[in-house]
C-alpha positions as CSV (number, residue, x, y, z in Angstrom):
1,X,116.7,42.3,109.3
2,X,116.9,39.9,112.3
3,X,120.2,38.6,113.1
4,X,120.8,35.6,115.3
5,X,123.6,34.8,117.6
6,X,125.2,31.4,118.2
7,X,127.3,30.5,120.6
8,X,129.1,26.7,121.2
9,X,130.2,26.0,124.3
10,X,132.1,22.4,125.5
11,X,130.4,22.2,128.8
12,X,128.6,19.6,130.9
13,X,124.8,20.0,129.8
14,X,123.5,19.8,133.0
15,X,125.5,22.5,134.4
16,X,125.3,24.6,130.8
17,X,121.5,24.2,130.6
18,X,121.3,25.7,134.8
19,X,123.3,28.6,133.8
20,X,121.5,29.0,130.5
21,X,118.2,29.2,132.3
22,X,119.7,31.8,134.9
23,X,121.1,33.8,132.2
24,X,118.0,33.9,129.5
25,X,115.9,36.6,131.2
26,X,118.5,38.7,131.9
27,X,119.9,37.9,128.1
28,X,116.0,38.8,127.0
29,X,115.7,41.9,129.4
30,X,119.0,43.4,127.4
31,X,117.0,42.8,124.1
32,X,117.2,39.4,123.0
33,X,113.5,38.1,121.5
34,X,114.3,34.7,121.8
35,X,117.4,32.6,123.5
36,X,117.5,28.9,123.1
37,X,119.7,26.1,124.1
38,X,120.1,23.4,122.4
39,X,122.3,19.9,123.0
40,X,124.9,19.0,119.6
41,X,123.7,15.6,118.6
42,X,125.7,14.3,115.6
43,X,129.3,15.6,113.4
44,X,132.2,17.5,114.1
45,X,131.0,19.3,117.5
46,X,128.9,16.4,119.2
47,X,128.4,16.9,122.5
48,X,128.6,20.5,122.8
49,X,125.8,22.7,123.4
50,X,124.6,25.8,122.0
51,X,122.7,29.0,122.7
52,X,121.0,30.7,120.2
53,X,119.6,34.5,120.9
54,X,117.6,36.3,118.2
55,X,117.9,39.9,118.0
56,X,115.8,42.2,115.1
57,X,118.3,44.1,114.1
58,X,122.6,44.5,114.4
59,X,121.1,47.8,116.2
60,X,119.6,45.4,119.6
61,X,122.3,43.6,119.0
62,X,124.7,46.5,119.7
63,X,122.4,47.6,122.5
64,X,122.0,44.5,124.4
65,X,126.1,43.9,124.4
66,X,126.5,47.3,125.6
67,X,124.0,46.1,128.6
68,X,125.8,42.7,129.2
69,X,128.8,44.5,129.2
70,X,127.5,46.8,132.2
71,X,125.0,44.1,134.0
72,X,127.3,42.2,137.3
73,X,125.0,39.9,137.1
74,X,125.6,38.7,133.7
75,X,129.1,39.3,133.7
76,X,129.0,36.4,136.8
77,X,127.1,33.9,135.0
78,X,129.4,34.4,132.0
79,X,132.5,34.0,134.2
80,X,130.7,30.7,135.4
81,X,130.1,29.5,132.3
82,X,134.2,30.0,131.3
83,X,135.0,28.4,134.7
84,X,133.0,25.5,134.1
85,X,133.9,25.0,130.5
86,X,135.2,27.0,127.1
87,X,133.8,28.5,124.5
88,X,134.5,26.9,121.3
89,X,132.6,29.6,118.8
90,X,130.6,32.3,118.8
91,X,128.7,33.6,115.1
92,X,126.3,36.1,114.1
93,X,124.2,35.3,111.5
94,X,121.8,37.4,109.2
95,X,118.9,35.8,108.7
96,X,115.7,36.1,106.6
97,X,112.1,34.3,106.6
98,X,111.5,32.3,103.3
99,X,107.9,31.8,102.3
């Protein structure tokens, strides 16, 4: 089954939605099928953002952490990203297609 990561971050858009764009095809090289951003709009976490990275299994998953884990390059942008803000959550979600 395909499981989906979601991270929040509380970080200027502008500057999350650079690094998000600098990260994604390193994040899709290490396995991810999909990575989306996203801006928080209404409730509890407004003004947040969020990236969202599909994976189709907890197997890719694994893989692609062990990779991020090894990749400088990454690692940098992720150290930006905690520089320039916080992460506020990070889940992994099981999810399955409804017809």
């Amino acid at each position: 089954m395909p499981v989906v990561t979601v991270s929040r971050w509380k970080l200027n858009p502008n500057e999350a939605i650079q690094i998000a764009r600098d990260a994604a095809p390193l994040i899709k090289q290490q396995g991810a099928q999909t990575v989306t951003f996203g801006r928080i709009q209404t409730g509890e976490h407004a003004g947040q953002v969020s990236i969202v990275c599909t994976y189709a299994s907890y197997e890719e998953l694994g893989r692609a952490m062990d990779k991020q884990r090894q990749d400088q390059q990454f690692q940098e942008l992720y150290a930006r990203a905690l520089q320039a803000g916080e992460l506020t959550a990070r889940n992994i979600v099981i999810i399955e297609e409804l017809n």
